[in-house]
Residue frames relative to the residue before (quaternion, step in Angstrom):
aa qw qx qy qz dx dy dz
X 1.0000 0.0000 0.0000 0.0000 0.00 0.00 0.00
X 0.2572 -0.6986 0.6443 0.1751 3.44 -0.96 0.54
X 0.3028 -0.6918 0.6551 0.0253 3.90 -0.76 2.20
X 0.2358 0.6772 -0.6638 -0.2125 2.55 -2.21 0.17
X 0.3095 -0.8125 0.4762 0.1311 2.84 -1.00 1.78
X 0.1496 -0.5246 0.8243 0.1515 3.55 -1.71 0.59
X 0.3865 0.6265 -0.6616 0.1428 2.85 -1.89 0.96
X 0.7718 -0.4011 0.3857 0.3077 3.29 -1.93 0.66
X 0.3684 -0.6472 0.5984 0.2956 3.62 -0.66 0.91
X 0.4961 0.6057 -0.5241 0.3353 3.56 0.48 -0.04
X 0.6403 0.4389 -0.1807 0.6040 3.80 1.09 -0.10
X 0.2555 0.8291 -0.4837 0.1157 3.52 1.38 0.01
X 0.6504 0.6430 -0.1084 0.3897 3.62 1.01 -1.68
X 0.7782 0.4504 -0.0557 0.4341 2.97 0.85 -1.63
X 0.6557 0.5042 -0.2209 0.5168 3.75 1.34 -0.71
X 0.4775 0.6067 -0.4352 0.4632 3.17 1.40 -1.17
X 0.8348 0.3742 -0.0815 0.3955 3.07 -0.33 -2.09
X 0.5802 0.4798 -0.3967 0.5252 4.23 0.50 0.08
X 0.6636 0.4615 -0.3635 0.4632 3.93 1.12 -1.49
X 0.5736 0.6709 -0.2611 0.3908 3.77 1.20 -1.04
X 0.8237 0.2118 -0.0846 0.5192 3.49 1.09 -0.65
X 0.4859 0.6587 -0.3984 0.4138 3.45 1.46 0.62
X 0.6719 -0.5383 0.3485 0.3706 3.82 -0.82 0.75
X 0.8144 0.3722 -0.0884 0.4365 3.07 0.96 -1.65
X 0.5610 -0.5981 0.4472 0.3571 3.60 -1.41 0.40
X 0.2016 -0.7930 0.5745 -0.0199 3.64 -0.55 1.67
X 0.2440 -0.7727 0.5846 -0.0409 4.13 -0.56 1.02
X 0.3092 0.8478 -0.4297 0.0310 3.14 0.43 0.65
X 0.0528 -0.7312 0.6754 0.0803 3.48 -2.03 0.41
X 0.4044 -0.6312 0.6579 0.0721 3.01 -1.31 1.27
X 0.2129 -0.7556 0.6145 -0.0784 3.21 -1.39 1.29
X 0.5615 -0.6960 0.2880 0.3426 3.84 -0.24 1.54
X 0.6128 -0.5000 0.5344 0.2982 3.77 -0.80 1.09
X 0.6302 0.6057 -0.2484 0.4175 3.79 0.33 -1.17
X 0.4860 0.6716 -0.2888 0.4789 3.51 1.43 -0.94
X 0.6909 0.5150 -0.2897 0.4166 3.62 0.95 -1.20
X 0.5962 0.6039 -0.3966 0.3502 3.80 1.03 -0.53
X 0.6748 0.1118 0.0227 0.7291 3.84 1.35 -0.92
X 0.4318 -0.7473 0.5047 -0.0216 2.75 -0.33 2.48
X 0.5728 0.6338 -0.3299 0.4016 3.73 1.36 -1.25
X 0.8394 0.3335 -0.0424 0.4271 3.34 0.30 -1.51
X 0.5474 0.5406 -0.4435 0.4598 3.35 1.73 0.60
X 0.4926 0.5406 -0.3613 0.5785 3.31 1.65 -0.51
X 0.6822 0.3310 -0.5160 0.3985 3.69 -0.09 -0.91
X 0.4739 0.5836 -0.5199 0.4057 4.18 0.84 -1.00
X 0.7626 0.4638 -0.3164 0.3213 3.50 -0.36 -1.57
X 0.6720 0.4926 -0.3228 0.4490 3.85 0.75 -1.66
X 0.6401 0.5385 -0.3641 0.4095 3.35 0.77 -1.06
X 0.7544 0.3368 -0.3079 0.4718 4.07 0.64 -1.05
X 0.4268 0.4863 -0.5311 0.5471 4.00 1.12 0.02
X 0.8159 0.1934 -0.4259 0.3399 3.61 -0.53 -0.79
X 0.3357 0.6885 -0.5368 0.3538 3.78 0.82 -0.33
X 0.8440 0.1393 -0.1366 0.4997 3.82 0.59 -1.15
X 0.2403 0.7280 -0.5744 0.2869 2.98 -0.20 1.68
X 0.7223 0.1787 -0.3599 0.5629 3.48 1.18 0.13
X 0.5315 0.6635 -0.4624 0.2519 3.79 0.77 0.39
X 0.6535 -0.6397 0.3560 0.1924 3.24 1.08 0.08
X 0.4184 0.7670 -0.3660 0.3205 3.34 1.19 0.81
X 0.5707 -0.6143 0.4331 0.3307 3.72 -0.97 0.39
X 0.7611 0.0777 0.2120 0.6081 3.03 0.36 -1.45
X 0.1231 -0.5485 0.7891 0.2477 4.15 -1.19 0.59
X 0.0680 -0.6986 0.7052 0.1001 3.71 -1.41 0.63
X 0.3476 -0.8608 0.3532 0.1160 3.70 -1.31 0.75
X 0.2110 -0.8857 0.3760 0.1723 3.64 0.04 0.28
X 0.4951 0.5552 -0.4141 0.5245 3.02 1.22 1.03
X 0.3835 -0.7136 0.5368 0.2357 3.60 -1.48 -0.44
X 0.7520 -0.2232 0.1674 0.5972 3.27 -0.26 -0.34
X 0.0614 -0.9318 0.3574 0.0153 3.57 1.06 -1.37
X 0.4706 -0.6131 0.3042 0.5569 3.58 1.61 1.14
X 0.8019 -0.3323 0.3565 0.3456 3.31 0.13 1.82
X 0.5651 0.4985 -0.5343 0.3829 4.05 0.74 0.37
X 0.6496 0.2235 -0.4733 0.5514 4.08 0.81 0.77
X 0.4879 0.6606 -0.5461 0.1655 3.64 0.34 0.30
X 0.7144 0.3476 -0.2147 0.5681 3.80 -0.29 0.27
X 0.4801 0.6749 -0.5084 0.2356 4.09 1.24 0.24
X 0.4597 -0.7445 0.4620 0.1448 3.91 -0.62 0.44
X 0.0094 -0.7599 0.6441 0.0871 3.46 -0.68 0.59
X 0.1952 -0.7361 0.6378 0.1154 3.15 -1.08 1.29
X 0.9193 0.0003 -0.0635 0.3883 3.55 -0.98 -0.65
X 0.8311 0.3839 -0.0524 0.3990 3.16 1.69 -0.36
X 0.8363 -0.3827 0.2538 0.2996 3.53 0.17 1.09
X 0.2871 0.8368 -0.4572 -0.0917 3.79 -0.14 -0.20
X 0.0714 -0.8316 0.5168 0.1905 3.70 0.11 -0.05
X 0.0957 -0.7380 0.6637 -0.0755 3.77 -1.14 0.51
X 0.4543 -0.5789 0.6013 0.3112 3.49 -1.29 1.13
X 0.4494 -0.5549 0.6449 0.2726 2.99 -1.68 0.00
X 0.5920 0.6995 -0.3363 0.2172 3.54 -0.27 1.42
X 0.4929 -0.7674 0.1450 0.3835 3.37 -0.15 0.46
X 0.7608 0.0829 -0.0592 0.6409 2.84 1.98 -0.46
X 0.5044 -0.6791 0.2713 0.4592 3.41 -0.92 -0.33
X 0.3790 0.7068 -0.4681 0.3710 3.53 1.15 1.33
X 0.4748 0.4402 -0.5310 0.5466 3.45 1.69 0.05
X 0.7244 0.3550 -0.4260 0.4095 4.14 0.38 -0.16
X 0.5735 0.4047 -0.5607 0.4393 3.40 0.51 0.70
X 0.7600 0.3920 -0.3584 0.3745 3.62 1.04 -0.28
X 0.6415 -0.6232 0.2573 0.3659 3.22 1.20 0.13
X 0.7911 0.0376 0.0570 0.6079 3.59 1.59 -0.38
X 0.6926 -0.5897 0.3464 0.2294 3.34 -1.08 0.03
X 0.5307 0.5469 -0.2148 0.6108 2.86 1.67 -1.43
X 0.5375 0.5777 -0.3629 0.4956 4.11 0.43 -0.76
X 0.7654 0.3452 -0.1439 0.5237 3.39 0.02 -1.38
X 0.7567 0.4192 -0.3185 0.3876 3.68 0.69 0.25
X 0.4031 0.5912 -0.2253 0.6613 2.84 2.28 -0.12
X 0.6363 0.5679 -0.2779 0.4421 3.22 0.19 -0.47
X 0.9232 -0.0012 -0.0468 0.3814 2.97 0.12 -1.31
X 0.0811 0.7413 -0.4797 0.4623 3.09 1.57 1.28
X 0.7881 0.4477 0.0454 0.4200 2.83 0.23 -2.37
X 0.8469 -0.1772 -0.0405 0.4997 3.61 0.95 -0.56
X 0.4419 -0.6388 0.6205 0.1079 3.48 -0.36 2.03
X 0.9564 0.0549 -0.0432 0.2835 2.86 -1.96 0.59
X 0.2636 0.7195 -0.4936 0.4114 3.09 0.98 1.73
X 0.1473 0.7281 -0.6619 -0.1005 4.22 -0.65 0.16
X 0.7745 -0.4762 0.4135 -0.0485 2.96 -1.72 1.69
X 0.2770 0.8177 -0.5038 -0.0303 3.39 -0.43 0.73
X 0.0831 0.8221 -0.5631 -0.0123 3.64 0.04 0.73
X 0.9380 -0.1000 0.1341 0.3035 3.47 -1.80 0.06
X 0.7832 0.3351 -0.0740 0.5186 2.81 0.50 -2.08
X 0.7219 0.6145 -0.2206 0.2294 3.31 0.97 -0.73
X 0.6810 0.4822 -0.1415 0.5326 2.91 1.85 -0.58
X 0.6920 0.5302 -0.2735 0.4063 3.17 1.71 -0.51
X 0.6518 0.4508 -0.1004 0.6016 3.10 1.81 -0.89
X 0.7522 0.3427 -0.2480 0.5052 3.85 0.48 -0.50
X 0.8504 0.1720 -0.2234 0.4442 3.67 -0.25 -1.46
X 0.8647 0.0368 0.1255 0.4849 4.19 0.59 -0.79
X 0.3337 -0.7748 0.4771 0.2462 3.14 -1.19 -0.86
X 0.2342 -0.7828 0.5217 0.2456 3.46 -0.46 1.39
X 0.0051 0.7453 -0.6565 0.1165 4.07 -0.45 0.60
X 0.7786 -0.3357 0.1474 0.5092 3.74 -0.65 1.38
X 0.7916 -0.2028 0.1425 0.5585 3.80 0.07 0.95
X 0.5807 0.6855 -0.3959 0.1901 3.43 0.61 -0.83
X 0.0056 0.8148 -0.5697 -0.1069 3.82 0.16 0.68
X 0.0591 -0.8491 0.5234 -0.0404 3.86 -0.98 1.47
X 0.0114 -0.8642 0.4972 0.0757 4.03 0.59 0.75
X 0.1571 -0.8384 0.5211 0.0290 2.99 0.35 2.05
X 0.4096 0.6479 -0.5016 0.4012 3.98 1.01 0.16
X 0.5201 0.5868 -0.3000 0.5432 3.73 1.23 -0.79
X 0.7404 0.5313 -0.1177 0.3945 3.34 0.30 -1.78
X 0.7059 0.4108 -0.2777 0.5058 3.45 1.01 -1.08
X 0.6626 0.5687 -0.3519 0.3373 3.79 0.96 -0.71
X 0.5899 0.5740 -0.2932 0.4864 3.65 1.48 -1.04
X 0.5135 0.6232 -0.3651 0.4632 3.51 1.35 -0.87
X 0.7656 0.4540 -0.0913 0.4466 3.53 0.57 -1.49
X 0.5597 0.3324 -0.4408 0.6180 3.39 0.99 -0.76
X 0.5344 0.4599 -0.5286 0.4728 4.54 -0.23 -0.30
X 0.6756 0.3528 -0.4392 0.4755 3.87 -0.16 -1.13
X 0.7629 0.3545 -0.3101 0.4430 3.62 -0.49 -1.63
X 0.5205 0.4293 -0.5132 0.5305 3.94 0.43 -0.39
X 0.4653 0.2657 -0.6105 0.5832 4.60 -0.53 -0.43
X 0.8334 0.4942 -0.2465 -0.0211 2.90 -0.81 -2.14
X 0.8875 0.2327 0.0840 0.3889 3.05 1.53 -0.97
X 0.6599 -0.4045 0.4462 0.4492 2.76 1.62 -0.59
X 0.4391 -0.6886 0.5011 0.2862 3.48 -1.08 0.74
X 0.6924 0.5405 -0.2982 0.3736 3.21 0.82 -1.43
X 0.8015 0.4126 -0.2512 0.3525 3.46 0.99 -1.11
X 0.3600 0.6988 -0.4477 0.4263 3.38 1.85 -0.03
X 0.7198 0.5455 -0.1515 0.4017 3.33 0.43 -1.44
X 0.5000 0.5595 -0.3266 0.5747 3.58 1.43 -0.55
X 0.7662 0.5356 -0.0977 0.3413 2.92 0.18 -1.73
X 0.6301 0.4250 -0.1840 0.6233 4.17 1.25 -0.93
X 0.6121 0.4794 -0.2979 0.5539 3.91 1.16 -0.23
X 0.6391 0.3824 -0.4177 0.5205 3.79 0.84 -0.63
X 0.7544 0.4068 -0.2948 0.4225 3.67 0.36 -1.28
X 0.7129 0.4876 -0.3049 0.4013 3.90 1.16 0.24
X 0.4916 0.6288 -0.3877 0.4611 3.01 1.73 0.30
X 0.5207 0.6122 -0.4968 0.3274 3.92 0.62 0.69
X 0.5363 0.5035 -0.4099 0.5394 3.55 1.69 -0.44
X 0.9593 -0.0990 -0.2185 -0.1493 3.14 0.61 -0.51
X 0.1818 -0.7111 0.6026 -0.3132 3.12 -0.24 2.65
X 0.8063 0.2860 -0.3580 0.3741 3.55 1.19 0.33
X 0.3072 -0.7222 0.6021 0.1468 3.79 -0.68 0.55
X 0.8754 0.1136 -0.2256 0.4121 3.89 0.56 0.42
X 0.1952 -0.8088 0.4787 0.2802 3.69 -0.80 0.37
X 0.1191 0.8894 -0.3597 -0.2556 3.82 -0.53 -0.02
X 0.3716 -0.6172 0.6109 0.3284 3.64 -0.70 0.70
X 0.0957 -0.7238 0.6826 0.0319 2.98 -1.75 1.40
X 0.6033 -0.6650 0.4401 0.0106 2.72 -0.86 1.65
X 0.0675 0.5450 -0.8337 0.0582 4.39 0.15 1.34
X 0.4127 -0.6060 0.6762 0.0724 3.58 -0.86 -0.04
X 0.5112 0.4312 -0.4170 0.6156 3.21 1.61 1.93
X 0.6861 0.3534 -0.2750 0.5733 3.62 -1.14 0.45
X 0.8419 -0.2067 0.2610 0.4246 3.30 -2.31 -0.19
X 0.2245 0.7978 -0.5197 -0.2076 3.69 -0.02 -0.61
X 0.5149 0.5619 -0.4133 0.4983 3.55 1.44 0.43
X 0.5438 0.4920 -0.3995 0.5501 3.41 1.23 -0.27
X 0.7396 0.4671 -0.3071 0.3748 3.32 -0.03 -1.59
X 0.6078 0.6899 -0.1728 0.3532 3.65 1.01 -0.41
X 0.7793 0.3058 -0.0307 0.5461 2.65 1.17 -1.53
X 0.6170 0.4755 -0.3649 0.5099 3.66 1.59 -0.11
X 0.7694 0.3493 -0.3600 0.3954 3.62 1.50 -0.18
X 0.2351 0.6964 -0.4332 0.5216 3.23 1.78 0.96
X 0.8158 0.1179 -0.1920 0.5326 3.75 0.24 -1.27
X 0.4254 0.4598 -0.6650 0.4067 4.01 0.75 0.92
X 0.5387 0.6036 -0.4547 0.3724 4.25 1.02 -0.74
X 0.7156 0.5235 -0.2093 0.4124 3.45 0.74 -1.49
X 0.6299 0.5460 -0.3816 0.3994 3.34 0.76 -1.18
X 0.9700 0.1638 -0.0215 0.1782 3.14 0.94 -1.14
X 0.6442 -0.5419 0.0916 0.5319 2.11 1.79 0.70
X 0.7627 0.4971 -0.2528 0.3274 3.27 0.68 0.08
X 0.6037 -0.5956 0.2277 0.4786 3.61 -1.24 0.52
X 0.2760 -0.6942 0.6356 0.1945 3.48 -1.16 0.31
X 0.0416 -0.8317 0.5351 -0.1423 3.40 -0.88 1.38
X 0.0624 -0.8716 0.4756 0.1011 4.08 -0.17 0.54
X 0.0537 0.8740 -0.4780 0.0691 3.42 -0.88 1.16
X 0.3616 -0.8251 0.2607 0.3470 3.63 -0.22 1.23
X 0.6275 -0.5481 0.3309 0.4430 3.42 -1.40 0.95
X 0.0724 0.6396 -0.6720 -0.3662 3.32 -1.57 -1.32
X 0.5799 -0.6599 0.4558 0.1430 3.18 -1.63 1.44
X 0.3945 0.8328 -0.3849 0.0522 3.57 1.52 -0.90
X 0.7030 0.4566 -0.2309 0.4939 3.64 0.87 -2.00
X 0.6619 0.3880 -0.4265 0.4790 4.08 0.86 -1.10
X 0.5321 0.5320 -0.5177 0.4072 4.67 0.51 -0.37
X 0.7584 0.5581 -0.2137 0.2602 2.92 0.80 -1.32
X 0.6985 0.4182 -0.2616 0.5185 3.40 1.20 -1.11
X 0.5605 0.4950 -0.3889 0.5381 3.95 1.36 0.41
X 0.7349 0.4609 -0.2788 0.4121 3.25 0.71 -0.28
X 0.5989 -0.4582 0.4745 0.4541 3.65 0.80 -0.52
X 0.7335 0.5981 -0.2546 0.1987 3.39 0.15 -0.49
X 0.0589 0.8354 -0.5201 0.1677 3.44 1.17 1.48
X 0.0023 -0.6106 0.7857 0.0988 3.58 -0.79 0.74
X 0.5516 -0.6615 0.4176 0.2893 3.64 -1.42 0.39
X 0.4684 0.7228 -0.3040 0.4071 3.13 1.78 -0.09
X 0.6864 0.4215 -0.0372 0.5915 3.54 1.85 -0.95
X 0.8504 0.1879 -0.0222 0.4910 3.21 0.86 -1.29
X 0.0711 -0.7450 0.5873 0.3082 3.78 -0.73 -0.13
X 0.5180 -0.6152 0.5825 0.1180 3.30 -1.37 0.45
X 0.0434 -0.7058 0.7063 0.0324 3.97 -0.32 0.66
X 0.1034 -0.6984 0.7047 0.0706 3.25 -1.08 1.11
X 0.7965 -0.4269 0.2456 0.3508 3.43 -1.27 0.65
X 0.8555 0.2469 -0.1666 0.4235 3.35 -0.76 0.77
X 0.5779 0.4760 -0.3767 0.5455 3.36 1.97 -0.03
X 0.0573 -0.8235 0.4930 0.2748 2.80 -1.49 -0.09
X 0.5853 -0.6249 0.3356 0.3927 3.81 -1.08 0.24
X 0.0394 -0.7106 0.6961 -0.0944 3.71 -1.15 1.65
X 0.6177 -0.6653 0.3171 0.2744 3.00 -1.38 0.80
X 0.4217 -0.7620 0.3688 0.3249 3.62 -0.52 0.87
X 0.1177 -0.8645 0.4598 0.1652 3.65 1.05 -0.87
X 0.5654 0.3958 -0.4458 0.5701 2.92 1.07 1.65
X 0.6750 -0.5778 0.2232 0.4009 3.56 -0.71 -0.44
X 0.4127 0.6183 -0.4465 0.4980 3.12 1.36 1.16
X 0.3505 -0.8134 0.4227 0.1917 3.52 1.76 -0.07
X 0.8175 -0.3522 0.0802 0.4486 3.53 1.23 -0.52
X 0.4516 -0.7154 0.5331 -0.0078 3.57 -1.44 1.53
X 0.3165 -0.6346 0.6485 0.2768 3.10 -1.33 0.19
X 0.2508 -0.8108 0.5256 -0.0593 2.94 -1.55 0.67
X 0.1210 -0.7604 0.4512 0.4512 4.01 0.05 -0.18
């Protein structure tokens, strides 16, 4: 079959190296991490690169995302197939399954995830040892703008509301694909634990759900299948999501 994947560079590593060892011919494009902040205008991103391949000739469009706050709900398959894990994010493809990722965070609430893509593309950069927690960097930025804009006092308001999402957690873990820096990635999700207090814990990935969606291998139990003219709504159950027309 001849794939194309859309998906979240946050899986850059992992798609690369799965598309490299899959049977079938795999086209891929990576779509900016940043996408994840306005869920709206990641959908219009995504619809916009599905219809793009409508006269190239593909089997199947396949997705590297999950649900993703509702930023693939409402996507459309026109003439061409579309497949999608079942998940809510892409931390059930760093664990390898659903049932994992429900284990997990069963077993341990108020945990946040740190793999490869995630650290390389979202919180910093790991660059010859260099450890850089642009999430820090980006707030001092913001507290300067809203400080012209607004005042000091309200700046300082304002960098406290949008910093209250760390804190509901009490641990950080590096997941371990066993690709890339992994002394870096380690050691930068070591001094995000410290920084913030929290425990720091390390646990090894599994590639299975990201081999699988490169290979063909959609059971309906994992994957759903948009057939032309449907599209993908949320399922609110533990299928996470359904086609629909």
């Amino acid at each position: 079959m001849k794939l194309k994947l859309i998906s979240c560079e946050a899986i850059t590593r992992e798609a690369r190296l799965a598309s490299a060892k899959s049977p079938h011919v795999v086209d891929i494009e990576f779509l900016a991490f940043g996408l994840h902040n306005t869920p709206n205008e990641l959908r219009k991103t995504i619809q916009l690169k599905i219809d793009e391949c409508e006269d190239q000739k593909y089997d199947r469009i396949i997705l590297g995302y999950g649900l993703c706050s509702r930023g693939t709900a409402e996507l459309v398959a026109r003439s061409i197939p579309i497949v999608i894990p079942r998940a809510h994010d892409c931390i059930t493809f760093f664990l390898g399954s659903r049932a994992r990722y429900d284990e997990e965070f069963r077993q341990h609430p108020g945990t946040y995830y740190y793999s490869p893509g995630w650290i390389e593309r979202k919180e910093g950069e790991v660059n010859q040892g260099f450890i850089d927690d642009a999430q820090a960097r980006s707030y001092e930025e913001k507290y300067e703008e809203y400080a012209a804009k607004y005042g000091e006092d309200n700046a300082k308001y304002l960098i406290e509301q949008e910093q209250q999402w760390y804190q509901h957690y009490t641990r950080a873990v590096f997941i371990n694909m066993n690709i890339g820096d992994i002394d870096g990635y380690r050691e930068f999700t070591q001094q995000i634990a410290n920084t913030r207090g929290w425990e720091y814990s390390e646990i090894d990935g599994n590639p299975t759900l990201i081999e699988r969606l490169m290979n063909g291998d959609w059971d309906s139990e994992d994957f759903l299948t948009v057939e032309p003219g449907q599209r993908i709504i949320e399922a609110f159950d533990a299928h996470i999501i359904k086609a629909d027309v």
